[in-house]
N, C-alpha and C positions, 0 to 999 in steps of 0.2 A: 504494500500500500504506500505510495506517495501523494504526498499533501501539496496543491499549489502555497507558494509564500505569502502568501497574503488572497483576501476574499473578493469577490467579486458584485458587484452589487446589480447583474443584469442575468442572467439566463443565458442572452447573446455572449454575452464577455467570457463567460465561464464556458461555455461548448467554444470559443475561438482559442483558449488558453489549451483545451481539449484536441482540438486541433493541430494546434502548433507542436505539440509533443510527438501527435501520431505522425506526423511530418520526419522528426528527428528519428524515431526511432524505422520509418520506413528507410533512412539515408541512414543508416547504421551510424549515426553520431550522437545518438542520445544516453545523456545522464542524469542522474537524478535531480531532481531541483534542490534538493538540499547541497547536492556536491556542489552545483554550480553556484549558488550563492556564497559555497564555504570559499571555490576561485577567486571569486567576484570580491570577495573581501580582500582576498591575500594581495590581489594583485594590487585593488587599490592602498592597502598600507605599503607595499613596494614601490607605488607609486612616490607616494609621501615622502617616503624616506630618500628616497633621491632628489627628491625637488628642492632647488637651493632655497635656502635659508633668505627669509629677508631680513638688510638688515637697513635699519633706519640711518640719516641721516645725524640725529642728535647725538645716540650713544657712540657713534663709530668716531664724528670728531671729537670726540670724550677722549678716548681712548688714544688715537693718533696723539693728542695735544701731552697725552700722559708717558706715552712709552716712542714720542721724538727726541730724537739729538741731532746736536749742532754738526757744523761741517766738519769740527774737529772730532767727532763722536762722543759729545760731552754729553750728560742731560740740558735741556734747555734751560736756561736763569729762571727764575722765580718772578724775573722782572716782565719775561717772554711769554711765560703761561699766562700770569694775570693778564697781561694785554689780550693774549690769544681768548681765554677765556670770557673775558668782557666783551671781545668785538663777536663772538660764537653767542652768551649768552642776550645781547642787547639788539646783536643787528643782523643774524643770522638765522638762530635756531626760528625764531617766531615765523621765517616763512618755509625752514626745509627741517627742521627739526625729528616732524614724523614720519616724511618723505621717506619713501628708501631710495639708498645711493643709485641704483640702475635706473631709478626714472626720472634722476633731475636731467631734466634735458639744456639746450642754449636756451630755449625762447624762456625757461623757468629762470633760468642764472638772469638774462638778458631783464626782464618784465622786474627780479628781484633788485638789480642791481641801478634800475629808473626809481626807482624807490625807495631805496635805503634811504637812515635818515640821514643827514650830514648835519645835526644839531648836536649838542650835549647836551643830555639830561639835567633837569634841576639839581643840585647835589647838595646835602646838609647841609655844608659853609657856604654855598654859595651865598653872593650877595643877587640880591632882588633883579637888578642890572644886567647880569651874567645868565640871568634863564634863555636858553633859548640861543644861547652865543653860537654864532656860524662857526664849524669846523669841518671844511674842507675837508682834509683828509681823513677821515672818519670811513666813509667810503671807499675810498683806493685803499685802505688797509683791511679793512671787510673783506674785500675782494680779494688780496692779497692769502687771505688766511683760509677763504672757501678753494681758493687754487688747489692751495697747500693740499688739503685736504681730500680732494676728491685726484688730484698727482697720487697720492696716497693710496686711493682708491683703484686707482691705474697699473700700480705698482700688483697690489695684492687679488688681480684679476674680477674684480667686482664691476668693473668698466670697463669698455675695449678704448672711450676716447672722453677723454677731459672736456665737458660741455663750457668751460670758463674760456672762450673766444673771444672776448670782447678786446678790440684794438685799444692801445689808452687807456684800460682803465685801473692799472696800478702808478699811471703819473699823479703825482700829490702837487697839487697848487695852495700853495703858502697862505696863512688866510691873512697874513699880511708880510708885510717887510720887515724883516730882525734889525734893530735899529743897529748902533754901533755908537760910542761914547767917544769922545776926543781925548787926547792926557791928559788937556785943563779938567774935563767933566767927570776924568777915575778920578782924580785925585779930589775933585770937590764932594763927590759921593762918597767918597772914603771917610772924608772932614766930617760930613754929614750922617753918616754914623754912628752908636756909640762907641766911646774909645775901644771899649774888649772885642770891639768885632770892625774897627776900620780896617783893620789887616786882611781881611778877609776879601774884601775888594779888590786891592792890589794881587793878592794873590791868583785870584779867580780872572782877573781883568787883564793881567799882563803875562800872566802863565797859561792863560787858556783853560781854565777847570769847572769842571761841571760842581752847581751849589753841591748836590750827596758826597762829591771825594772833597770838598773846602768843613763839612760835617764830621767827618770823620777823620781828618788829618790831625797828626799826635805829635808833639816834640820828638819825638824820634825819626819820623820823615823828614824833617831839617837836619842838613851837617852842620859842622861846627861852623863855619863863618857864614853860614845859610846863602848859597850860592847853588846849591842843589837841592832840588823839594822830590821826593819820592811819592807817587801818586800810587798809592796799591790798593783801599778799598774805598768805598762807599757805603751810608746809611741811606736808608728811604725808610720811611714809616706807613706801613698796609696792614690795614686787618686790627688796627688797635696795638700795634707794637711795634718798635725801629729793628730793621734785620740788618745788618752789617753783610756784606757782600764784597765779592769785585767790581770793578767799575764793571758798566756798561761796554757789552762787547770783550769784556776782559783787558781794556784798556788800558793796562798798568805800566808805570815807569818812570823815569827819571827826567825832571824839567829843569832848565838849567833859569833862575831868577835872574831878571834884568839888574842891574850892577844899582838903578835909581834908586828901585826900592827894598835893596838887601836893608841900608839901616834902618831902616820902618817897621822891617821884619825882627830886626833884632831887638830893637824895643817895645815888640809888641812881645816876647817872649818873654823879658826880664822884667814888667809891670803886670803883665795878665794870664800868665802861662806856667804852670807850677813846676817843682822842678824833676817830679817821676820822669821818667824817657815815655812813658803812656798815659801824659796828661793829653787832656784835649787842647788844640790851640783855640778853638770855638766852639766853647760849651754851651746849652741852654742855660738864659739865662735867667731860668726859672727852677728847673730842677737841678742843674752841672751836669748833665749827665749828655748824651748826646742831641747836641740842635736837631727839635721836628720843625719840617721842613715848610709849616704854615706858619709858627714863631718867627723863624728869619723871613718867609716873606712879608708879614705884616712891617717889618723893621726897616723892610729893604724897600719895602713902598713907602713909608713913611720921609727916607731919607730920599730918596729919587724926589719926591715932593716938592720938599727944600730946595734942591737945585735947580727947579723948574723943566724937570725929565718923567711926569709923572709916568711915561707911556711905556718906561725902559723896564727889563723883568731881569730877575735874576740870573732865568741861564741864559741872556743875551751878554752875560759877561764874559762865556766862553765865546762867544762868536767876536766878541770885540777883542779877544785873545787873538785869534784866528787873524783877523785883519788885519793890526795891528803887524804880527808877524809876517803878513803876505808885503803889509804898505813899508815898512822896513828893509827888505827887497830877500826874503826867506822863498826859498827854490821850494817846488811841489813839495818834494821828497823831505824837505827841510820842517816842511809846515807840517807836512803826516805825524816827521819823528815829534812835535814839539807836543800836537795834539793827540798824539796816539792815536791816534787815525790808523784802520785797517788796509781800507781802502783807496782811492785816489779820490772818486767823487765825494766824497763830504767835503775834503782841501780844498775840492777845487772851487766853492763856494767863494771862500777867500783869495783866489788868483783872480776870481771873474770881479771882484769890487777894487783889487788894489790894479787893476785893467783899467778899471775906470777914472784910474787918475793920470790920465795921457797927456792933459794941459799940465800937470804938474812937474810929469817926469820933463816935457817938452822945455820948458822954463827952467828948471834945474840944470838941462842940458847948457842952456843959454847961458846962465851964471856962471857954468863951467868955463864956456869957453869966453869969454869977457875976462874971465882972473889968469888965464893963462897967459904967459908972457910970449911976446911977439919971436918968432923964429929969427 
């Protein structure tokens, strides 16, 4: 006796199911309906288990962002993830997040990429003013990190082709001009400082240094006539606590101080600078402990003020570094070594401004030959 699998709710349907048996078993291929249902299962769980895996877009840049390293096969900085993770959690996941990787396509990256935001979020500190502040590159670094990602994806056969086609669109447009200070204006912003922290100015301004490595610089990265400054870590404060690190890029090394302001240097150590070899030379100076990094901006806006420079910011002292050593007549390779530059494009930011003083060099030229003596 065999049972059809299920009932029939016609007389007609039931003598056709009658039929179709008697059919199989005249063509000697018939089995029982129970066998062929127990096939009909097996095959479809075989089926299952081959079919790949999907996997979504949000957990898989999770993952990448967590077990990436650098070109040198390092893990990536803590400085790198948090960026990555911000521009993933803020500007990314909300439109591919539960997506899976095989079906973002171009027109999805393309449609995503006309709409990202290019704003900053309100932020705690912020001021009222600041909501809403245009930031350009927000976008091209978006984009930059979805590449990353789904290159990633290309690598581990989840893609045969990177949908991120868009011509242009990791070039970043400045949302404005990095100003650059004159010697008169370091040295009046310096004045305009409190005394335990004008040194820091000089430093950052004629050495080239990012505010995190001028935070964490110790009497022991000065030699003894301070004509050498040793740049090896940086502070940044995230997450409610300062992490001491390497610089940015690993940017570490030895900066040779202009001869002006060595003695400024040496008397900001002997009035304000304890005499451990691991005192801070710029302490908080609220706790002593190491400067967070909204403390010195409010101090450093305060004194730009004074001088009538309200517009100037803090790491525009490294680029006034930069210049400074491009406008003094410092060779590419010269300006890399000063700023620890990796690369040649960042230098060449400051060959392209101290380019632009062609009346000057031209007049110089003049001067020259006017004080030379007649043959």
């Amino acid at each position: 006796m065999h049972i059809a699998d299920t009932t029939f709710d016609t007389k007609g349907r039931a003598e056709g199911w009658l039929a179709q048996e008697r059919r199989l078993i005249d063509l000697d291929i018939w089995t029982s309906p129970a066998a062929r249902a127990a096939a009909e299962a097996a095959a479809k769980a075989e089926a299952e288990m081959e079919a790949p895996e999907v996997v979504c877009f949000g957990p898989y840049a999770k993952n990448v962002v967590a077990t990436r390293v650098s070109r040198r096969g390092k893990p990536l900085s803590r400085r790198t993830v948090d960026s990555y993770t911000y521009l993933l959690r803020d500007h990314i996941n909300p439109s591919f997040e539960d997506t899976p990787v095989a079906d973002i396509t171009f027109e999805m990256v393309r449609t995503w990429y006309s709409n990202v935001s290019r704003r900053r979020p309100h932020g705690r500190k912020s001021k009222v003013e600041n909501v809403n502040r245009d930031v350009p590159t927000t976008r091209a670094r978006a984009y930059e990190v979805l590449r990353m990602v789904l290159n990633v994806a290309v690598e581990d056969g989840l893609i045969s082709q990177n949908p991120c086609r868009i011509k242009g669109a990791t070039a970043i447009e400045p949302a404005h001009d990095a100003t650059v200070l004159t010697p008169a204006e370091i040295d009046a912003l310096a004045r305009a400082m409190p005394a335990e922290l004008g040194a820091s100015v000089l430093l950052a301004s004629w050495c080239g240094l990012r505010p995190s490595e001028t935070y964490e610089l110790r009497r022991r990265n000065l030699n003894a006539d301070c004509s050498i400054l040793t740049v090896a870590f940086a502070a940044t404060y995230r997450n409610g606590k300062t992490v001491i690190d390497r610089p940015k890029s690993g940017s570490t090394g030895e900066v040779v101080i202009p001869d002006h302001i060595r003695p400024a240097i040496r008397r900001h150590l002997e009035k304000h600078v304890a005499e451990a070899p691991d005192a801070l030379l710029f302490p908080d100076p609220v706790t002593g402990k190491t400067m967070r990094e909204w403390v010195y901006r409010r101090i450093f806006k305060a004194a730009c003020a004074k001088i009538g420079r309200p517009d100037f910011r803090p790491a525009e002292q490294r680029h006034t570094g930069g210049t400074v050593a491009a406008q003094a007549g410092g060779t590419l390779p010269e300006v890399m070594e000063r700023l620890r530059h990796k690369t040649p494009q960042a230098a060449m930011r400051y060959q392209r401004i101290a380019a632009g003083r062609a009346q000057t060099l031209a007049s110089n030229i003049s001067k020259f030959a006017n004080t030379e003596p007649p043959a």
